[in-house]
C-alpha positions in Angstrom: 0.0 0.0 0.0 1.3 3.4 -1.2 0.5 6.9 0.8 0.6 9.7 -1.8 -0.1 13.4 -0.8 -0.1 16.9 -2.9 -0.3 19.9 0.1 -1.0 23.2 -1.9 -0.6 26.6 0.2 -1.5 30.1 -1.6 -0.5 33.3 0.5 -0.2 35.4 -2.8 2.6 37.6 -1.1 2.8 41.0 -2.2 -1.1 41.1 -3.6 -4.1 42.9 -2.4 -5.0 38.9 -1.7 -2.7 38.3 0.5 -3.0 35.6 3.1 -1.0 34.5 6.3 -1.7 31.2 7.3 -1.9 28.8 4.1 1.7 27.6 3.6 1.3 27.2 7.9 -1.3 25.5 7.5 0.9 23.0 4.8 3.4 22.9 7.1 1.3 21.8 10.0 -0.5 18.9 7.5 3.3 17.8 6.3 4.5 17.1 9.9 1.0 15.5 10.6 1.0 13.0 7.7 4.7 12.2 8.6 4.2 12.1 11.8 0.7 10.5 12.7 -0.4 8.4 9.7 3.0 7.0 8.4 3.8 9.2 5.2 6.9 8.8 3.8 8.6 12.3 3.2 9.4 11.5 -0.1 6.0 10.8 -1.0 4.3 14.3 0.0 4.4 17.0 -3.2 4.6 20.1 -1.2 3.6 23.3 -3.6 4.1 26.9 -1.9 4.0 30.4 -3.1 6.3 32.1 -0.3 9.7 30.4 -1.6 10.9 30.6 -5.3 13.2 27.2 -4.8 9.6 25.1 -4.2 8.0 24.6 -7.3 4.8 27.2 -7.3 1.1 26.2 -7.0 0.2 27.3 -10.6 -3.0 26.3 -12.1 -0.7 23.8 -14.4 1.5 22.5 -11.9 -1.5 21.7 -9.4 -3.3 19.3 -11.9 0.3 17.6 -13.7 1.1 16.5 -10.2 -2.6 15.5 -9.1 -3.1 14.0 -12.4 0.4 11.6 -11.8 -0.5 10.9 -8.2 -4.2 9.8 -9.6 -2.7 7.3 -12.7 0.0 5.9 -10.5 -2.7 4.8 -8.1 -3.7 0.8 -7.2 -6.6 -0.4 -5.3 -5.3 0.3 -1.6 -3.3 2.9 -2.2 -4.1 6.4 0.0 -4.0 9.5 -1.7 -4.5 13.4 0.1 -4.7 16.4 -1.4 -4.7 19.5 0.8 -5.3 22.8 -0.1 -5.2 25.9 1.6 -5.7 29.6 -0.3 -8.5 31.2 -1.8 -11.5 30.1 -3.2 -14.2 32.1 -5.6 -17.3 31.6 -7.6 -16.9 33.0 -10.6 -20.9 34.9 -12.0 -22.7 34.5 -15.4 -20.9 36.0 -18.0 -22.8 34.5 -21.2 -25.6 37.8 -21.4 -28.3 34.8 -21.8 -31.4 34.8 -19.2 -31.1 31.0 -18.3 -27.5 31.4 -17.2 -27.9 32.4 -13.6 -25.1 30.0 -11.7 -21.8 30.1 -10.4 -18.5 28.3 -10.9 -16.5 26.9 -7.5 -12.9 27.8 -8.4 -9.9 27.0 -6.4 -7.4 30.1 -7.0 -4.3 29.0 -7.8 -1.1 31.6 -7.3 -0.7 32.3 -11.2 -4.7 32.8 -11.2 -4.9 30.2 -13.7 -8.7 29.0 -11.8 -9.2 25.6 -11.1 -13.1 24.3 -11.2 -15.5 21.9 -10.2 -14.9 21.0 -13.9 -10.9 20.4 -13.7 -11.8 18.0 -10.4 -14.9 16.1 -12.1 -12.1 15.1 -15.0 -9.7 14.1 -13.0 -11.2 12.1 -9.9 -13.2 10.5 -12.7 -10.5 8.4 -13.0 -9.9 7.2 -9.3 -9.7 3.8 -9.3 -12.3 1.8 -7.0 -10.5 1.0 -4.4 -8.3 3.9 -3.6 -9.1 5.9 -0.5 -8.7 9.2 -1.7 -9.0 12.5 0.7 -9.8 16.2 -0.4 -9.3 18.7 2.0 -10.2 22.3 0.9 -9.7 24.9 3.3 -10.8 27.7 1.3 -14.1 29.7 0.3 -17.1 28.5 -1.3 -15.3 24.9 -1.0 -19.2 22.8 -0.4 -19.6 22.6 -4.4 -16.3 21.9 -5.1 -17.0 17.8 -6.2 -20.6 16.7 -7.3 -21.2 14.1 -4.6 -24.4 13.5 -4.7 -24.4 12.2 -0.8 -23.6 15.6 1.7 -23.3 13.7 5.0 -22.7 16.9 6.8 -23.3 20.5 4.9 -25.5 23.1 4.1 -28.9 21.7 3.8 -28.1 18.9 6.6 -26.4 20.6 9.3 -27.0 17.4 11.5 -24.8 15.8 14.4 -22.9 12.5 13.1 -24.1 10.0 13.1 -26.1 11.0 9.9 -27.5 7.6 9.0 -28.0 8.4 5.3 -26.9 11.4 2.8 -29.5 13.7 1.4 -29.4 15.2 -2.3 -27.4 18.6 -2.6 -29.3 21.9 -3.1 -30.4 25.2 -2.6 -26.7 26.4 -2.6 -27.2 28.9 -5.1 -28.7 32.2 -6.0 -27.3 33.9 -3.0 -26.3 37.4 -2.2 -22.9 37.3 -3.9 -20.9 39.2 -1.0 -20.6 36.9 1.6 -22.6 35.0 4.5 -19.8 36.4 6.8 -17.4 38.9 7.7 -19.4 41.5 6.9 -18.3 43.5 9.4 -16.0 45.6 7.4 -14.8 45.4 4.0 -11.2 46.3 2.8 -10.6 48.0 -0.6 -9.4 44.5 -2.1 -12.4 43.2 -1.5 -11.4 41.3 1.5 -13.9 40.8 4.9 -12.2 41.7 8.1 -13.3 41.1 11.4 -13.1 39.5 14.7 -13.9 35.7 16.0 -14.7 36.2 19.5 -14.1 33.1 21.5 -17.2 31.8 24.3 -15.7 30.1 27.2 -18.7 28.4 29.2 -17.0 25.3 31.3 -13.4 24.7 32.0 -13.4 22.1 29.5 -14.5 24.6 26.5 -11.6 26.9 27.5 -8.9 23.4 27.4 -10.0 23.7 23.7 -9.3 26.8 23.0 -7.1 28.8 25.3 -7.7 32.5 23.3 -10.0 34.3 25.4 -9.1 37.9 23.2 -11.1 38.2 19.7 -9.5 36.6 16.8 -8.5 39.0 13.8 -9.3 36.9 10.1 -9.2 37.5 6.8 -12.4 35.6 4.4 -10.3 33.5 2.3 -13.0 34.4 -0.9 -11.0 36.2 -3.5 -13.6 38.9 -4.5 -14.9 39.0 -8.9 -13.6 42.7 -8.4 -10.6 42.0 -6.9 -10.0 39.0 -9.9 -10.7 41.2 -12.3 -7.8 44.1 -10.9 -5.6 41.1 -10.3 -6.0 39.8 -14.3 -6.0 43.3 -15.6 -2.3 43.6 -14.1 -1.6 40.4 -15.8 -3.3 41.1 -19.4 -2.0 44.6 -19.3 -5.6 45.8 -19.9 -8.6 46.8 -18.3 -10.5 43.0 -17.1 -14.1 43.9 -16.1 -16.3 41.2 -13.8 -18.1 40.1 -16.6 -14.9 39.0 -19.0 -13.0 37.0 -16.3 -13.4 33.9 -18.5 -12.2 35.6 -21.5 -9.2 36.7 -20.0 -8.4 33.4 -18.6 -8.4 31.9 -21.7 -6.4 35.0 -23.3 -3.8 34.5 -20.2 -3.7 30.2 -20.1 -4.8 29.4 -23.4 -5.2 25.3 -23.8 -3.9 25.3 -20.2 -7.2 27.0 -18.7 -10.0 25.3 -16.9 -12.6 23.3 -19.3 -14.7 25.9 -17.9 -13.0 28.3 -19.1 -12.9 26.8 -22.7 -16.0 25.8 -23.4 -17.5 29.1 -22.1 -15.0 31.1 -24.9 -15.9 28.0 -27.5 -19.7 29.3 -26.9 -19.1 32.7 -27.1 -17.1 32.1 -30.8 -19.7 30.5 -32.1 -21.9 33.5 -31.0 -19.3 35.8 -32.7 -18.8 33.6 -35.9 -22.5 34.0 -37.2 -24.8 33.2 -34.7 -25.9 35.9 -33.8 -24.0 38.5 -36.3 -26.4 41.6 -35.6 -26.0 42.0 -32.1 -21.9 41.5 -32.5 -22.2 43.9 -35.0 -23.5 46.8 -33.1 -22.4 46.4 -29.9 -19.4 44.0 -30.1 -16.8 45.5 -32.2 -13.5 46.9 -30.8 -14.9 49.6 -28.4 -15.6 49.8 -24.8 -17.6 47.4 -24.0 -20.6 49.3 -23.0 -22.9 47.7 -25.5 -25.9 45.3 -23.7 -26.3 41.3 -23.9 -23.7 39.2 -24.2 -21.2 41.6 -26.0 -21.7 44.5 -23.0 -20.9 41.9 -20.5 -17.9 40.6 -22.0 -16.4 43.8 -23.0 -15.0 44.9 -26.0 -11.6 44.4 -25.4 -12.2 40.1 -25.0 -14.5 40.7 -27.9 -12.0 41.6 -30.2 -9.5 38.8 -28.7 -12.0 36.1 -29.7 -12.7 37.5 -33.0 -8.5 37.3 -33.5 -9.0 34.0 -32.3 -11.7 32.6 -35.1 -9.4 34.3 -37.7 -6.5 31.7 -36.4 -6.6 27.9 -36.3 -7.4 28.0 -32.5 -10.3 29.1 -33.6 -12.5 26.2 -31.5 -11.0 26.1 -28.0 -13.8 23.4 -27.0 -11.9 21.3 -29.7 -9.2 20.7 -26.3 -12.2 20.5 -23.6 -12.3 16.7 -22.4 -15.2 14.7 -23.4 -16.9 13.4 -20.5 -17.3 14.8 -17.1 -17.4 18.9 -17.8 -20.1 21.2 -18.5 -20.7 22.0 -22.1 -23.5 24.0 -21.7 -21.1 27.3 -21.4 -23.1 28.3 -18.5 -22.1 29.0 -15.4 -23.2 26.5 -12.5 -24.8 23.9 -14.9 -23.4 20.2 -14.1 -23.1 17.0 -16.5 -25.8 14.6 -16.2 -25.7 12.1 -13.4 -23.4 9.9 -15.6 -21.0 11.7 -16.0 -20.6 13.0 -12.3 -18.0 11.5 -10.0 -19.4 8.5 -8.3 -20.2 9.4 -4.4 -17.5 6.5 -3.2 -14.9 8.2 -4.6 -13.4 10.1 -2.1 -14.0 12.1 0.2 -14.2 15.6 0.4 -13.7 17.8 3.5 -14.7 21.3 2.7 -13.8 24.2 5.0 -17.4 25.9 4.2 -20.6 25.5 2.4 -20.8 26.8 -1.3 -22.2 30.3 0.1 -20.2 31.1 3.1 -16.2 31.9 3.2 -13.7 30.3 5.1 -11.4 32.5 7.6 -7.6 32.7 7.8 -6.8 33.9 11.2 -4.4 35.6 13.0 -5.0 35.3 16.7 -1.7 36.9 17.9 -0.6 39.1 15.1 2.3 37.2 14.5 2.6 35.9 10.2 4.4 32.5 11.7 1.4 32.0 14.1 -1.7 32.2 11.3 -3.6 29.3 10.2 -6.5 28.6 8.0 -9.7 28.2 10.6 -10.5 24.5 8.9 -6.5 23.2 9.1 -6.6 24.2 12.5 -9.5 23.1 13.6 -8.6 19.4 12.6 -4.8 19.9 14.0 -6.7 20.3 17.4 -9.6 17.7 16.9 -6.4 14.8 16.1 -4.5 15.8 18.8 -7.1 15.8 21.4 -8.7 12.9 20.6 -5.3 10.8 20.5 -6.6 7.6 18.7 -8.7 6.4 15.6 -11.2 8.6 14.4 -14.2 8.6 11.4 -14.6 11.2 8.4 -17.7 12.0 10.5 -16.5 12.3 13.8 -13.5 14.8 12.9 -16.4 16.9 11.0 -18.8 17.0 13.3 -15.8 18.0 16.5 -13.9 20.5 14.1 -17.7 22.1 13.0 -18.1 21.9 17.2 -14.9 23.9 18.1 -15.1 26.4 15.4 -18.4 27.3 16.4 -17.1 27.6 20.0 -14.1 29.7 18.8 -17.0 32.4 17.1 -16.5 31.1 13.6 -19.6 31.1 12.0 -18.2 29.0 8.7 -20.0 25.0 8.6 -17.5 22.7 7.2 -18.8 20.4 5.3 -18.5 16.2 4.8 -19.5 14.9 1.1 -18.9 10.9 0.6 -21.2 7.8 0.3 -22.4 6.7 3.5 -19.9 4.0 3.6 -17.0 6.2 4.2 -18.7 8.8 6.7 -17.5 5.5 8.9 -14.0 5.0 7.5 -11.0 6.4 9.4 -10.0 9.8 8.6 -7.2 9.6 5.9 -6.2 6.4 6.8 -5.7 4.5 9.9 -3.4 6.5 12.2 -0.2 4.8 13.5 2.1 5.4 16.8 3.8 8.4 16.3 7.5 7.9 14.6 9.4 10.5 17.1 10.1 9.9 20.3 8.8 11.7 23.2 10.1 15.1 23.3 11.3 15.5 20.1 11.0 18.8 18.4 8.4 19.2 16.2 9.1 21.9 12.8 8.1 25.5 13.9 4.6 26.4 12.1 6.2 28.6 9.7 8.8 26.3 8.4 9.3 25.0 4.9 9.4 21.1 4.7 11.8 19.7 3.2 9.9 18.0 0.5 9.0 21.1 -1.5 9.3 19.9 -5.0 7.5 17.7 -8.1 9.0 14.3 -7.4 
């Protein structure tokens, strides 16, 4: 039996995105798979944005090393993949009225999105057999895989034991700022605020010794703030509504299906069908037109026109077959078919689809910041010590963080079977002997490269 891991952390240093606590919160995962479930250092893939000698967590990068991990898989084998950074959902951009979803997008440091798309092709091809773990500390992180079982989320916000999953839904439609953090907004579209901690028994305050309110940052990388972000990049003016355009003009074939098959619908819009509007309202100006052509801006407009005169002409022609939305709406999923199967995997999300996730800094201190979710199932493992269920470590993390003020729900999706299966993996003694020094929280492991 192999053990396989990929531990992504995104602070996007020097940004107006700029986190504290992801690449601790990789650090604190590294020593913990090491340490407590017998990973071998060589096989952990450790992608950071804070060191230029560790290979970065680009868009590209993320899914070569996911997609090796997942062929190089057998029946037994356990594979993790942690990630920590920001998450967004991406609006309608088509201009038609039945195109009213959202896209769950992991933000990788190059911006190059990663979707519910990109992760429905490649978990497709898990093997049966291979217990495979998602951990997603990050914003909007509940629609992230299709499962069609959510053990503990949004609409089912149960204690374990669940007994049986319920269908996913009413996740969408919502008031696009935010369920939390509200309580101020920065200009880079950030939510700031403070977690105050409740102390009711001496037992509560064991768990969580803070007594002073937590600062946090929302790790849910605002449309506006993606948009300034890829303008910098394109060297032009991205509005919200051409944030798929400009991916595609920025990654190309290397872009989220997403990403392609949107721009593959918008060509065809531009190469005839529906000349007259593109005529009056498309060409080379400002973008202020209405429909489609005013939402995508005139700038992407005459970037996919440059495109159709070119052989590229048909992005879609590069968009895997089976397991991504071609509709080139936004939020529309592949038929049941064509969905990954709920007993593959499991995914631990650090928030419902509409809520954000918080990366907090209690004392102030860069080295001390965590990511809410890592931390909370740091804590839950060390207290309890000995073996514990997907449920269990859901239902105790969702416990303390709602203890700590955190008002995010983390989330379980899997088939019922594996709410019951160990987390990870079963847990072995720990390899250090007592009193050995552990690797300070803001520490680079060693193991910071594509293997």
């Amino acid at each position: 039996m192999k053990k396989k891991a990929l531990l992504i952390g995104c602070n996007y240093p020097g940004t107006k995105a700029e986190l504290h606590g992801c690449v601790n919160d990789v650090s604190r995962m590294y020593k913990c798979l090491t340490d407590q479930f017998g990973f071998a250092e060589e096989d952990i893939t450790v992608m950071i944005d804070t060191d230029n000698r560790s290979v970065q967590p680009t868009g590209v990068n993320i899914k070569k090393v996911l997609r090796r991990l997942i062929d190089e898989s057998e029946p037994g084998d356990v594979l993790v993949m942690h990630y920590s950074g920001h998450g967004t959902q991406v609006p309608a951009e088509s201009g038609d009225e039945e195109d009213d979803g959202y896209d769950e997008a992991i933000v990788p440091c190059d911006l190059n999105l990663l979707t519910d798309d990109d992760f429905r092709v490649l978990f497709k091809d898990i093997k049966d057999g291979v217990n495979f773990t998602f951990i997603s500390d990050s914003c909007h992180s509940g629609g992230l895989i299709d499962h069609e079982k959510e053990q503990i989320g949004g609409t089912a916000n149960r204690d374990f034991p669940t007994g049986m999953g319920i269908p996913r839904g009413g996740e969408r439609g919502f008031d696009f700022g935010g369920v939390f953090g509200r309580r101020g907004e920065s200009d880079s579209g950030h939510h700031h605020g403070h977690h105050r901690h409740h102390h009711r028994d001496e037992e509560e305050e064991e768990e969580s010794e803070r007594s002073e309110p937590v600062d946090f940052v929302n790790k849910s990388l605002s449309i506006e703030t993606l948009a300034e972000m890829l303008s910098q990049k394109t060297g032009h003016e991205v509005k919200p509504g051409g944030i798929r355009t400009s991916l595609f003009e920025l990654f190309g074939d290397n872009a989220s299906p997403t990403v392609k098959v949107f721009v593959n619908f918008i060509a065809e819009k531009l190469s005839g069908k529906k000349q007259g509007e593109g005529a009056s309202e498309g060409g080379g100006g400002g973008g202020s037109g209405h429909g489609i052509w005013g939402a995508i801006g005139g700038l992407a407009v005459d970037f996919l026109k440059t495109k159709l005169d070119g052989d590229d002409s048909k992005p879609a022609h590069h968009v895997p077959s089976s397991g991504v939305n071609l509709s080139g709406h936004a939020g529309k999923k592949p038929d049941a078919t064509e969905r990954v199967a709920d007993e593959t995997g499991v995914l631990v999300s650090g928030c419902m689809s509409n809520e954000t996730s918080a990366d907090a800094n209690p004392t102030g201190n860069k080295a001390e910041a965590y990511g809410a979710l890592s931390n909370g199932i740091q804590t839950i493992l060390a207290k309890r010590g000995g073996p514990i269920t997907n449920g269990e470590l859901v239902t105790e993390v969702r416990k303390l963080l709602k203890k700590q003020g955190f008002t995010q729900h983390p989330c379980l999706y899997c088939s019922d079977a594996n709410v019951n299966q160990p987390f990870i993996c079963p847990r072995v003694p720990s390899l250090k002997p007592p009193g050995a020094p552990s690797r300070p929280p803001g520490d680079q492991p060693a193991c910071c490269r594509i293997l």
